[in-house]
DRENDO-1510 file (C-alpha; in Angstrom, 1 decimal, always signed):
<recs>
REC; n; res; u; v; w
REC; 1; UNK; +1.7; +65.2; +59.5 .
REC; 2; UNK; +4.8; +67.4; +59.3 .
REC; 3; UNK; +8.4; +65.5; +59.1 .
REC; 4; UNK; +12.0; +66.9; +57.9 .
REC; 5; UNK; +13.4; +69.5; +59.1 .
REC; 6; UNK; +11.1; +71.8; +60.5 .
REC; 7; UNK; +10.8; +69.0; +63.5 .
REC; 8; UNK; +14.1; +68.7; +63.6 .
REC; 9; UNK; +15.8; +70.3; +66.6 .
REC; 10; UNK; +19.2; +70.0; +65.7 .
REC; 11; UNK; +18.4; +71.6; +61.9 .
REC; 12; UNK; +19.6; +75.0; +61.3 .
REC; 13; UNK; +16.6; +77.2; +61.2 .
REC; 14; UNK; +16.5; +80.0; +57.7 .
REC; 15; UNK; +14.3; +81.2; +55.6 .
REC; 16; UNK; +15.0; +78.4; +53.2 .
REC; 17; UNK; +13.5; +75.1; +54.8 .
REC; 18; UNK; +11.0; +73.6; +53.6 .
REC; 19; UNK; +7.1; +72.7; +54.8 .
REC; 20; UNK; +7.4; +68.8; +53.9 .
REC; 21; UNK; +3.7; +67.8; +54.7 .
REC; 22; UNK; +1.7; +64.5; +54.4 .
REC; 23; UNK; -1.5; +65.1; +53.7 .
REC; 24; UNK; -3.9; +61.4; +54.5 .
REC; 25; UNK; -7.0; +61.4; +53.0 .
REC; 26; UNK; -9.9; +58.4; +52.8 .
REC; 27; UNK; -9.9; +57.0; +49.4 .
REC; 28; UNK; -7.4; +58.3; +47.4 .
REC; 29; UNK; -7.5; +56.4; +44.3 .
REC; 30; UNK; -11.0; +59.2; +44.0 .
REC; 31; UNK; -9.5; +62.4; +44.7 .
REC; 32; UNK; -8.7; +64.8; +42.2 .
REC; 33; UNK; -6.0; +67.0; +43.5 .
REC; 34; UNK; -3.8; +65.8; +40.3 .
REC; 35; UNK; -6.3; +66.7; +37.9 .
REC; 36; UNK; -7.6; +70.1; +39.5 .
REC; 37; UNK; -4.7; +72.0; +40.9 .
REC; 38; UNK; -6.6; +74.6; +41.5 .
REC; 39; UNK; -5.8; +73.9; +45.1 .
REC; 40; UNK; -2.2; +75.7; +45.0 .
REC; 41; UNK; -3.5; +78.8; +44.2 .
REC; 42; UNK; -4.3; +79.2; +47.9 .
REC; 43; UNK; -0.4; +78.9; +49.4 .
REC; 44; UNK; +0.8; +82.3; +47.1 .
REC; 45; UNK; +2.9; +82.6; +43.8 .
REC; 46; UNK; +3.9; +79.6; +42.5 .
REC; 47; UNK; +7.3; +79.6; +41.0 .
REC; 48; UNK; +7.5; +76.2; +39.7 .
REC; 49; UNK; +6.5; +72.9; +40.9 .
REC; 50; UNK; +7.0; +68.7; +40.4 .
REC; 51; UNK; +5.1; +66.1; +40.8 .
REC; 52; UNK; +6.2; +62.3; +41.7 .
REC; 53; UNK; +4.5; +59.2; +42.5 .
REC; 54; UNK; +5.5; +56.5; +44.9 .
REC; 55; UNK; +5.0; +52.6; +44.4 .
REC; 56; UNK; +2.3; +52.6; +47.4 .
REC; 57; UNK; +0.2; +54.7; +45.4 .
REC; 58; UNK; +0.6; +58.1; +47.6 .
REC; 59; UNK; +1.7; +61.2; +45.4 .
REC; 60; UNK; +3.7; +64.5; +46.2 .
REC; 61; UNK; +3.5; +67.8; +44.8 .
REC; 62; UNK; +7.0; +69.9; +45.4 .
REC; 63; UNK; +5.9; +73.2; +44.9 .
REC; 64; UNK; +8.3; +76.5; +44.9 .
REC; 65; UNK; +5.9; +79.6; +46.0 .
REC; 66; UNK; +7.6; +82.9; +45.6 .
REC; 67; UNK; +8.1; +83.3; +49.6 .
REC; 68; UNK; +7.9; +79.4; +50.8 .
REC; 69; UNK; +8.9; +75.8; +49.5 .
REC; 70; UNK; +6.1; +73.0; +50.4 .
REC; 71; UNK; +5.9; +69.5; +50.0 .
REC; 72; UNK; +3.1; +67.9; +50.0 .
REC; 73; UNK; +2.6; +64.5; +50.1 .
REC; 74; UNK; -1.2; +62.9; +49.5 .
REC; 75; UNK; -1.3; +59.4; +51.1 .
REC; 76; UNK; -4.3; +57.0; +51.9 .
REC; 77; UNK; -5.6; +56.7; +55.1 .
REC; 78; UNK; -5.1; +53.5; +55.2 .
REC; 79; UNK; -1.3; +53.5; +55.0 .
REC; 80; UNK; -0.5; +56.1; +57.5 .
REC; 81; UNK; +0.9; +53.6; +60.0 .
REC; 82; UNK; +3.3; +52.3; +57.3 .
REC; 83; UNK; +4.0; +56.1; +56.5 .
REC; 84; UNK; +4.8; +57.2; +59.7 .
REC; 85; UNK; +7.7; +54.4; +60.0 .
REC; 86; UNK; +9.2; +55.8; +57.2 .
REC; 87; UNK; +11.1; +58.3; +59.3 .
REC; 88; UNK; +11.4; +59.4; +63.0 .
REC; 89; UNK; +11.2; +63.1; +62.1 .
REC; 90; UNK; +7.3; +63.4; +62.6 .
REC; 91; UNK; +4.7; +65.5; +63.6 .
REC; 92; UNK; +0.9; +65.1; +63.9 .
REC; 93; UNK; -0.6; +68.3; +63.0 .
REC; 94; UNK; -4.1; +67.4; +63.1 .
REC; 95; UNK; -5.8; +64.5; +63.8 .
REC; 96; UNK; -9.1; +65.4; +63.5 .
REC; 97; UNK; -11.2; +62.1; +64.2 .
REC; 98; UNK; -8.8; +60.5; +66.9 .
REC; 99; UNK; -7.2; +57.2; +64.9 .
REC; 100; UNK; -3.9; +57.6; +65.7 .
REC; 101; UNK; -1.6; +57.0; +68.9 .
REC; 102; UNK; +0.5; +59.0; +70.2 .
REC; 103; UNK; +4.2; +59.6; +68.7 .
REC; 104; UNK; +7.9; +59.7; +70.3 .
REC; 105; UNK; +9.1; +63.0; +70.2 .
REC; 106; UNK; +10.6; +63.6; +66.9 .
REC; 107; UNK; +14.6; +62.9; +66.3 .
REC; 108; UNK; +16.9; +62.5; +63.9 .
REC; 109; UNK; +18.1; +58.8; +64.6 .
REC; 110; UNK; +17.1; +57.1; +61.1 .
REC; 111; UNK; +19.0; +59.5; +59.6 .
REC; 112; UNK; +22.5; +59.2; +61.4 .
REC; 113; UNK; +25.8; +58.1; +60.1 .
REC; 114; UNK; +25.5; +53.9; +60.2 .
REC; 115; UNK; +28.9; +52.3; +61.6 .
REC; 116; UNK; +30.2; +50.4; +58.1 .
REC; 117; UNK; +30.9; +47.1; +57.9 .
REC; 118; UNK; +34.5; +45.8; +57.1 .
REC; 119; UNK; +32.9; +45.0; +53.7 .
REC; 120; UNK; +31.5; +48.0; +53.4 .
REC; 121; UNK; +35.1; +49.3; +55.0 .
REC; 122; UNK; +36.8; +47.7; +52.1 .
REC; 123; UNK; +34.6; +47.8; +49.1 .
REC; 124; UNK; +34.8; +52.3; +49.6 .
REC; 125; UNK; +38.2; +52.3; +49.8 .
REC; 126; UNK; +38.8; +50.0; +46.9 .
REC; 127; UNK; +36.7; +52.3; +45.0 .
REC; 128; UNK; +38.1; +55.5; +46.0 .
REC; 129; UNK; +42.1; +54.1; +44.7 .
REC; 130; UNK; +40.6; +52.2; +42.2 .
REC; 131; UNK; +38.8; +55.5; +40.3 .
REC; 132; UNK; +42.1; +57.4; +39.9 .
REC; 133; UNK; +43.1; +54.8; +37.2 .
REC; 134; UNK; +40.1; +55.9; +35.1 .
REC; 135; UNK; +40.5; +59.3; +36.1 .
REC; 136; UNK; +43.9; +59.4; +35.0 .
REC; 137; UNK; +43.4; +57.6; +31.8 .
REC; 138; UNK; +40.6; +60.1; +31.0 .
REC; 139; UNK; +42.7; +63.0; +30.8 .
REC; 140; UNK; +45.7; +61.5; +28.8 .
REC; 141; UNK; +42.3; +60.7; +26.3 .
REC; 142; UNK; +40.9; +64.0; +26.9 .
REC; 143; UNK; +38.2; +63.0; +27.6 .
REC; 144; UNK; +36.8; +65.3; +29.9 .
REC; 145; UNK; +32.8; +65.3; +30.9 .
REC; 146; UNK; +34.4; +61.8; +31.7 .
REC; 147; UNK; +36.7; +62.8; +33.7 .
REC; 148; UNK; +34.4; +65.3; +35.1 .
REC; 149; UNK; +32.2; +62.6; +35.9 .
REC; 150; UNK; +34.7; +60.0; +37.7 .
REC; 151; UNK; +36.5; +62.5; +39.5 .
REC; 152; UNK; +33.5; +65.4; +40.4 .
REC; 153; UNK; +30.4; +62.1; +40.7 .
REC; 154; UNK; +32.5; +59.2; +41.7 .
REC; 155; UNK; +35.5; +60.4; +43.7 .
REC; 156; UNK; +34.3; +62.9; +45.4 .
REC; 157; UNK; +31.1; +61.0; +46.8 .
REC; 158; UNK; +33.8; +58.3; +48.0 .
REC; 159; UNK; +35.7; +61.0; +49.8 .
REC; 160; UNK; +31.9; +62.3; +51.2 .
REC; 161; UNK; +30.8; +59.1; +52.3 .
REC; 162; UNK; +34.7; +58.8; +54.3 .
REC; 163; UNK; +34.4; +61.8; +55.9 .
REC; 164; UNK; +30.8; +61.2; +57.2 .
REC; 165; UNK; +32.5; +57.8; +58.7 .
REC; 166; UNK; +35.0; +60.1; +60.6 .
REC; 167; UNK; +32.7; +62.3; +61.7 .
REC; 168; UNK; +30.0; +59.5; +62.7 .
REC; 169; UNK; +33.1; +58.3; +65.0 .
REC; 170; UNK; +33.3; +61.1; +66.6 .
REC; 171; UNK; +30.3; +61.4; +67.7 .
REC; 172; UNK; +29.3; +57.4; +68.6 .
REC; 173; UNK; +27.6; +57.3; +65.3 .
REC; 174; UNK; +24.7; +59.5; +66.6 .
REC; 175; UNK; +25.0; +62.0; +64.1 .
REC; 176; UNK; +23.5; +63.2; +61.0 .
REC; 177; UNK; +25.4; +65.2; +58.5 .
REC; 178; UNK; +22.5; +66.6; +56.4 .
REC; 179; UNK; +21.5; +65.3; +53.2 .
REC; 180; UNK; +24.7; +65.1; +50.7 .
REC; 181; UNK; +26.4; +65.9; +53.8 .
REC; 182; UNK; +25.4; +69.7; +53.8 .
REC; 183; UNK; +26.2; +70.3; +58.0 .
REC; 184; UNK; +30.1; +69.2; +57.0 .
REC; 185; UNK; +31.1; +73.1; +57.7 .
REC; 186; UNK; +29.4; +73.0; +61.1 .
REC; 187; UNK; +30.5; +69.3; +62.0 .
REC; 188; UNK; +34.3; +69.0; +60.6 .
REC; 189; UNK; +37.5; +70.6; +61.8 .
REC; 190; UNK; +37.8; +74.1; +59.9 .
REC; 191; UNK; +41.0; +72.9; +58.6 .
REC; 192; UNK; +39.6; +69.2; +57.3 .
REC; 193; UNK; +36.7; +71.3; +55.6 .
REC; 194; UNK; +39.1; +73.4; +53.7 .
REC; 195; UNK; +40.6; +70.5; +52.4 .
REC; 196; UNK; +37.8; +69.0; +51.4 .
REC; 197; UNK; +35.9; +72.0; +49.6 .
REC; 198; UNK; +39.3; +72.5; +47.8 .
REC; 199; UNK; +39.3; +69.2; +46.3 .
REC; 200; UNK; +36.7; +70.8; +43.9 .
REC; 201; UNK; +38.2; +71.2; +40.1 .
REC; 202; UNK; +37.6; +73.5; +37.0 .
REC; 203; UNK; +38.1; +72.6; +33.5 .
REC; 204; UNK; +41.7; +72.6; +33.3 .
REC; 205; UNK; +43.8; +69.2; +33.4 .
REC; 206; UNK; +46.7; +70.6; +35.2 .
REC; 207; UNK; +44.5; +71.8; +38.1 .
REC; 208; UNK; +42.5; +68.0; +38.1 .
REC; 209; UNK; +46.0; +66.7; +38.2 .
REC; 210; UNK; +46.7; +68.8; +41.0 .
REC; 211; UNK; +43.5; +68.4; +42.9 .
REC; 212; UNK; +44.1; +64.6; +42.1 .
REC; 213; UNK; +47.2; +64.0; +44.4 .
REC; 214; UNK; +45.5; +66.4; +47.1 .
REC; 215; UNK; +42.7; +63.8; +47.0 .
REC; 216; UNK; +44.8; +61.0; +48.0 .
REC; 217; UNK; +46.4; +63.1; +50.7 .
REC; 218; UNK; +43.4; +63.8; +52.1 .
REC; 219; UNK; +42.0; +60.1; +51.6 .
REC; 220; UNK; +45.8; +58.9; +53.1 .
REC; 221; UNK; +44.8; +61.0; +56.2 .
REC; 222; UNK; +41.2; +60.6; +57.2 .
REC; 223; UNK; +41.4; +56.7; +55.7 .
REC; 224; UNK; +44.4; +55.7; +58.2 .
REC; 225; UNK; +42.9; +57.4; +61.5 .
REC; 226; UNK; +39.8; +55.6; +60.3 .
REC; 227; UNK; +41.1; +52.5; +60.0 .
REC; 228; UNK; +42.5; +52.4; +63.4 .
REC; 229; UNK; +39.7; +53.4; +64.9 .
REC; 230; UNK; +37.2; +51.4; +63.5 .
REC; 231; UNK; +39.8; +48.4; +64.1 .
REC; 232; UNK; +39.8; +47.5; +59.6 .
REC; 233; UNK; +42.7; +47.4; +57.9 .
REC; 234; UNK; +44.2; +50.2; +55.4 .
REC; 235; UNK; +44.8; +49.3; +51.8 .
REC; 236; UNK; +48.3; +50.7; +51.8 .
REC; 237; UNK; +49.7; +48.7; +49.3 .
REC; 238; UNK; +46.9; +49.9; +47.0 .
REC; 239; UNK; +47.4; +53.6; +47.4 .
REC; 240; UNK; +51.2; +52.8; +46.9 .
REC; 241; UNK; +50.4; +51.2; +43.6 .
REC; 242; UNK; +47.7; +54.1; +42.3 .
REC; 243; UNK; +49.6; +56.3; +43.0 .
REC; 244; UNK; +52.6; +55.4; +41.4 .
REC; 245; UNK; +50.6; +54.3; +38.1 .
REC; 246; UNK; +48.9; +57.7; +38.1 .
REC; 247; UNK; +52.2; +59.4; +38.5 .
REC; 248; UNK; +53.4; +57.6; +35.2 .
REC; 249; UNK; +50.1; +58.2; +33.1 .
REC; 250; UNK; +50.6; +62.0; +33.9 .
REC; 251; UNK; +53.7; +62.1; +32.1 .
REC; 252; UNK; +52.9; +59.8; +29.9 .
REC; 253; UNK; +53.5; +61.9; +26.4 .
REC; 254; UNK; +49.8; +62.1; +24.4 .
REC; 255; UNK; +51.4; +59.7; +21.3 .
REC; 256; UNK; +52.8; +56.7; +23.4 .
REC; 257; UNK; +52.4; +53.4; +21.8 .
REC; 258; UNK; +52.6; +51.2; +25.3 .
REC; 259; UNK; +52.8; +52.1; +28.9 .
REC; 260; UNK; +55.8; +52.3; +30.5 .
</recs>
């Protein structure tokens, strides 16, 4: 069976996408493909490769050839039914002794942008005001893979997962954005983008800083048209607050004794 991308219409076709195949074999607790991997030998030059398990006993090999990335996925026969609704993005290959029916075409719905809930509404943008308190008190510490961490991990996800809501609006939440939202160039405003990709820091506090208050301009923006649209309510008051208590803990001097 072939899924991912290559069955995907809407995917942009290169040179980079993968082969992600599962491979369903009759007794697989038997097989040796983990023990003898001689087997590779036959798709080229292997580069480098990784091997995971999964809790329903099925295995996969993620192997880099010089020329090609493939996936491949051993599973037991006896699973492919519960394999196969996994995803929507499937293909049957080969069927070679006629057990299985026929699928739906293959699409991308189980992997489009989900409508949040108003808790999910409000627990993201809690998080996303209430991160700039640690990120600020990181850098009057200097502290910085922490800072690194809250604002490059933390924040920035938060400000991912908001812009997939906006553009899953706009498009009656029948959209996906790629994994880690890689289509955002092709599926956001150029100038919305631009914003976002410059939201990206170095090493140097000043330019955090900086990139710190674009970050809540850019959350103030996308997070009020959102809120109107999907009909939940804006936490102004707490983006009043941050904001004011970041503003103070940036020119806070490095040997103050109390906050104030």
């Amino acid at each position: 069976m072939l899924n991912g991308s290559r069955v995907n219409p809407l995917a942009p076709v290169d040179i980079m996408q993968d082969y992600d195949i599962v491979f369903f074999i009759n007794d697989l607790e038997s097989s040796n493909y983990k023990t003898d991997r001689n087997w590779m030998n036959q798709f080229g030059q292997l580069v480098i490769f990784q091997q995971n398990d999964f809790e329903d006993n099925s295995y996969i090999f993620l192997m880099q050839f010089s020329d090609v990335r493939i996936d491949l996925r051993f599973a037991d026969m006896t699973t492919v039914n519960e394999v196969i609704k996994e995803d929507t993005l499937n293909k049957i290959l080969l069927d070679k002794d006629n057990q299985l029916k026929p699928l739906p075409n293959p699409n991308d719905k189980a992997h489009w942008v989900k409508k949040p809930s108003q808790k999910e509404w409000e627990k993201l943008l809690n998080e996303v005001w209430w991160i700039q308190t640690y990120i600020a008190k990181g850098i009057w510490r200097d502290e910085l893979p922490y800072v690194k961490y809250m604002y490059d991990v933390i924040l920035i996800d938060c400000i991912r997962k908001l812009l997939s809501w906006y553009i899953g609006v706009d498009h009656d939440w029948k959209i996906n954005v790629g994994k880690c939202e890689k289509w955002f160039k092709r599926l956001l405003k150029s100038h919305l983008y631009n914003q976002f990709i410059l939201l990206y820091s170095n090493h140097e506090y000043q330019e955090i800083w900086s990139k710190l208050f674009d970050a809540g301009k850019l959350i103030h923006k996308v997070g009020t048209e959102l809120s109107t649209r999907l009909g939940y309510r804006y936490p102004i008051n707490d983006e009043i607050n941050v904001s004011e208590f970041i503003s103070k803990l940036k020119n806070l001097p490095e040997d103050a004794k109390e906050i104030i």
